[in-house]
C-alpha positions in Angstrom: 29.1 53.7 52.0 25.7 53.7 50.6 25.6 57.9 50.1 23.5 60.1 52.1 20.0 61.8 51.0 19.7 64.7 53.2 20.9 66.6 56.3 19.5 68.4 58.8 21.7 70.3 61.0 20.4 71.5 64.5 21.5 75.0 66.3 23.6 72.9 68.9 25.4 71.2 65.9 23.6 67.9 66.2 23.2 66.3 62.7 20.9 63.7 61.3 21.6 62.4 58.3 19.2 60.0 55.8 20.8 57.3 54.0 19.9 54.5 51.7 17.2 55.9 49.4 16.1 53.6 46.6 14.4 55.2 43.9 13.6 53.1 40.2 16.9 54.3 38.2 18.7 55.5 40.6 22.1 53.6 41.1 22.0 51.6 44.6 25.1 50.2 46.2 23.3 48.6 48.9 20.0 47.6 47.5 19.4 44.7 50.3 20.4 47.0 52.6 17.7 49.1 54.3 17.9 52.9 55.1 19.9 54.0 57.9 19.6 57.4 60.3 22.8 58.6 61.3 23.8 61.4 64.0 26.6 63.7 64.0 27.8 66.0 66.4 29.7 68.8 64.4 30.8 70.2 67.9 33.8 67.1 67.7 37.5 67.2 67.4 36.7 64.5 64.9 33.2 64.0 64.1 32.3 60.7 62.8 28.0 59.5 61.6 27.2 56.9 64.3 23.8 54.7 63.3 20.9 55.4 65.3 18.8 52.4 66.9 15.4 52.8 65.7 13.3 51.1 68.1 11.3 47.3 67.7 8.5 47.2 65.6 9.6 49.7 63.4 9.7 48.0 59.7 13.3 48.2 58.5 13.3 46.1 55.7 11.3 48.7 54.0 12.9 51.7 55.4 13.6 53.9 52.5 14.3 57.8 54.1 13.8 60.5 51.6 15.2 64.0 53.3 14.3 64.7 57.1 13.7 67.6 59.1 13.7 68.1 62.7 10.9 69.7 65.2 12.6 71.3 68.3 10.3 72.6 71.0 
């Protein structure tokens, strides 16, 4: 709804996805709402973003992801 800012797409098709970037001049269709993380498996007959639960105590009213990039060990 609100667009997405990047992707990052993992070897077992796993997905994560930033959202809801707010940057001066840049067209928000959301602005109260904060960013978002969303996973997608790829691997699905029908593949849909579901929203991560970021865990308490993380400040979501100023979450504003720009990009992402995962570490796998």
């Amino acid at each position: 709804e609100a667009g997405s800012e990047d992707i990052d797409i993992l070897s077992n098709g796993l997905a994560f996805i930033s959202s809801g970037l707010k940057y001066p001049g840049l067209k928000s269709f959301a602005p109260d709402k904060p960013g978002e993380i969303f996973l997608m498996d790829l691997n699905s007959n029908n593949p849909r973003a579901v929203e991560l639960r970021i865990s308490r105590g993380f400040d979501l009213a100023s979450f504003n992801p720009h990009g992402i990039s995962t570490y796998v060990d």
